[in-house]
Residue, then its C-alpha position, 0 to 999 in steps of 0.5 A: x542462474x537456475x530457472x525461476x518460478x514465472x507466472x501461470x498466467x497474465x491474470x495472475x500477474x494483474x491480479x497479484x499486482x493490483x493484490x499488492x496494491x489494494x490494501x490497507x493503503x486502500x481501504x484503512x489509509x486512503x479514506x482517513x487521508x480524504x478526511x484530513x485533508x479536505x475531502x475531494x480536494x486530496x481527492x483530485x491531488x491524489x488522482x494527478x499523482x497517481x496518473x503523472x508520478x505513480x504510473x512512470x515510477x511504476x514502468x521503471x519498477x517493471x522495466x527493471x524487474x522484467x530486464x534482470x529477473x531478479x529481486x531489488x538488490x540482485x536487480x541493482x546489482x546487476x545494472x549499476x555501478x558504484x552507489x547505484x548498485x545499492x539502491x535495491x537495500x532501499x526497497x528490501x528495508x522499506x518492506x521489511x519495516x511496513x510489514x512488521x507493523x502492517x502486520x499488527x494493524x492487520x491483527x488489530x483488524x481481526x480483532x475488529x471482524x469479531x466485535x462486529x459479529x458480537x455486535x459490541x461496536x462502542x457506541x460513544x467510547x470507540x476511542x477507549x475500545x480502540x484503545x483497549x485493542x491496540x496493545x499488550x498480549x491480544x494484540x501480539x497474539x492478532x499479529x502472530x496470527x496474521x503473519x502466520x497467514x503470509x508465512x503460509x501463502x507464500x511458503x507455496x511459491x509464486x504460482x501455488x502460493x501468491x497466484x492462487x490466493x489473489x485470484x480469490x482474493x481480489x474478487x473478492x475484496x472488489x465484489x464484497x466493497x461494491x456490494x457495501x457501496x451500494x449499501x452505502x448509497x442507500x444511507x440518510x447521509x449518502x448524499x451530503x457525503x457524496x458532495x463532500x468527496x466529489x465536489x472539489x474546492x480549488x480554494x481548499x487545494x490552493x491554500x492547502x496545497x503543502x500539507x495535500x501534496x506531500x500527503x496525496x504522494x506518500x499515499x500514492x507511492x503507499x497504495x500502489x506499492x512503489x518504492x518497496x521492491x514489489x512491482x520489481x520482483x513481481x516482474x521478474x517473474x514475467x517469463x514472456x514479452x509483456x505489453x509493461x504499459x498497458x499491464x500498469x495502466x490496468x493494476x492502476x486503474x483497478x487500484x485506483x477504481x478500489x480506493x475510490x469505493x472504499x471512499x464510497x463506502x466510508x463516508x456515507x457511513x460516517x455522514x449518516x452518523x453524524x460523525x463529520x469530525x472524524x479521528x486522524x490517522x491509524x485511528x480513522x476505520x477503528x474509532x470514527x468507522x466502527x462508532x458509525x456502524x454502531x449508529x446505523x441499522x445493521x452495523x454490527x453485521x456490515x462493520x463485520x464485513x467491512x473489516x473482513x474486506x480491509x482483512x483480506x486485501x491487508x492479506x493480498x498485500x502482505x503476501x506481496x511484500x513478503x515476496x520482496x524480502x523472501x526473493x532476495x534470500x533465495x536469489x542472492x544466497x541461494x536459501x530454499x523458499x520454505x526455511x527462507x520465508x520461515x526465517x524472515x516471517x520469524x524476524x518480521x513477527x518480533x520487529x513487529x512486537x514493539x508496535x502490538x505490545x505499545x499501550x502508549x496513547x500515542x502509538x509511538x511505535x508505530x508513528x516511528x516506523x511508518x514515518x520512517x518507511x512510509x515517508x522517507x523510504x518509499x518517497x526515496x526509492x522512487x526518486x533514485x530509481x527514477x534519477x537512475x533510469x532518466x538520466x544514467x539508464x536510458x537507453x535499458x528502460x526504452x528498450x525493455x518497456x519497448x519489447x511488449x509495446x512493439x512501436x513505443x515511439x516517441x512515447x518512450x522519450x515522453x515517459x524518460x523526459x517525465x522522469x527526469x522533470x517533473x517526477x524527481x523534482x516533485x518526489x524531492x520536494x516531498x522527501x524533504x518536506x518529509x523528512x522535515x516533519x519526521x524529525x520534528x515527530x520524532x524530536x517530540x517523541x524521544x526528545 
């Protein structure tokens, strides 16, 4: 096999991961998922998962990336047998499909950084904005651009491409949320806010614990990039005995500490308003978020900001699943990495142009696509992986997570036994529970 590109740094490794993370999963899903489901009830849920699911599912992710040095499929190939050998498909599918929409939102996001600097946030007509935004040729135009962007980045390789870019990005985006969190804090609202998403109601967790659990998991696996192939690519590139565990704990950490100031930031924005009756789903930044700031001193400008802070982590996160589907182009049929990213780019634009073209008040298409790869396939590629390595692939995940522990211990059959139980019971609850409601979604939309 040829020598692959590595890492420059470890810094660069930590910063492209948490970049990978931090996202719209970050900043446009997680606050609008806190509103629908409770506030710091889904707050808690959310935590717990991250900490007992997210953190071993992502070691897997590591420990297999790291021991074939190879893309999902390439790496599933490698070390399976039979049907395990084709788990990798999981990933490279579930990253091609949320890119192509992840794209779209992320056009529809600079479209919203320029009606912020004009200063023409709808005031009492955000929906019929959003509306106008979400739709027809602007909105392909907003999607081509944006994928022009990842097609660039990533056309320059993991070290001059991707390592570079997080390492101005990811302070960046850290930087540029605290200095509005901060803002934040100072609002009318801040306090009532505050109360709403840090003070838990257990009631409101016990009573609602099937719509929270399902919701608080996908989130989970969305905002930490699992079950898309990302932590195992990205660690195929680590040319040195890393400490796995003690990287994870910080791309958690700071992941998790960014989500947590994104809540910061929007709820004290809304709370000020008067918009305590937010708008589900895709809509929650552009049409509760945007109305907000036309209600506050400044909101033009800070709305501005804030958008262009969700741009850029949309950016740091799009790169990394592009690398997903670029790798298996270039380790499994040997294609070179410009025409590679050029080809798939090309593709991921005009998968995507059904969900920027769709004037649908529903959004249909992006409904049909995010259910799919958001509910289904990223819940299933944690579950096989970890049935796979709990149960048939032990011994291969104890000794790679093993080489940059030194003395794992006894900690190594803690992480297998949490694998094996609690995690692959959960995640197949989830995934039924899922696939459920996606059948019923797309029953009513196509039936």
């Amino acid at each position: 096999m040829a020598q692959r590109e590595s890492w420059a740094t470890r810094t660069g490794f930590i910063l492209a991961a948490v970049g990978s993370a931090v996202g719209l999963g970050n900043i446009w899903r997680f606050p609008y998922q806190v509103g629908e489901f409770g506030g710091a009830a889904f707050l808690v849920v959310y935590l717990l998962l991250i900490a007992f699911v997210g953190f071993p599912v992502m070691l897997v992710e590591f420990t297999i990336g790291r021991y074939t040095e190879r893309n999902p499929v390439g790496a599933l190939k490698q070390i399976g047998q039979g049907i395990s050998s084709k788990i990798g498909w999981v990933f490279v599918v579930a990253g091609f499909v949320i890119l192509s929409y992840y794209s779209v939102v992320s056009g529809w996001i600079l479209q919203y950084i320029v009606i912020g600097l004009q200063g023409n946030y709808a005031v009492g007509g955000a929906g019929a904005q959003f509306g106008a935004t979400t739709g027809g040729l602007p909105s392909v135009l907003t999607h081509a651009i944006f994928m022009a962007a990842v097609i660039g980045i990533v056309a320059f390789g993991i070290q001059d491409g991707i390592e570079l870019s997080v390492k101005l990005m990811v302070p960046a985006i850290i930087a540029l949320l605290v200095g509005l969190a901060v803002y934040a804090g100072t609002l009318s609202g801040a306090g009532e806010a505050y109360a709403y998403y840090l003070s838990p109601d257990l009631g409101a967790i016990a009573s609602n614990w099937t719509d929270i659990l399902p919701a608080a998991a996908a989130q989970a696996f969305f905002t930490l990039s699992l079950g898309m192939g990302v932590m195992i690519t990205y660690a195929s590139y680590l040319g040195e005995d890393r400490n796995l565990a003690k990287d994870g704990v910080i791309i958690v950490g700071l992941d998790t500490l960014i989500a947590f100031t994104a809540g910061l930031v929007a709820f004290p924005v809304l709370f000020t308003a008067n918009l305590t009756e937010t708008t589900d789903g895709p809509g929650f930044i552009f049409v509760s978020l945007s109305e907000a700031f036309s209600s506050i001193p400044f909101g033009g400008i800070l709305g501005a900001v804030f958008f262009a802070t969700v741009a850029i982590a949309a950016l740091s996160s799009a790169i990394s699943i592009m690398e997903v589907v670029v790798s298996y182009l270039i380790d499994e049929h040997g294609i070179g990495r410009v025409p590679a990213v050029m080809a798939l780019g090309i593709a991921i634009f005009l998968v995507g142009v059904p969900v920027a073209y769709d004037q649908s008040s529903g959004l249909v298409w992006l409904t049909v696509y995010d259910g799919l790869a958001n509910q289904i396939l990223l819940i299933l590629g944690g579950l096989l992986l970890a049935l796979y390595v709990g149960w048939f692939a032990t011994d291969l995940g104890l000794e790679e997570l093993n080489k940059g522990f030194r003395n794992l211990g006894s900690w190594g059959m803690v992480w297998i036994w949490t694998l094996r139980v609690p995690v692959i019971v959960l995640l197949l609850v989830v995934l039924l529970y899922n696939a459920t409601k996606v059948y019923g979604s797309l029953t009513g939309i196509f039936g």
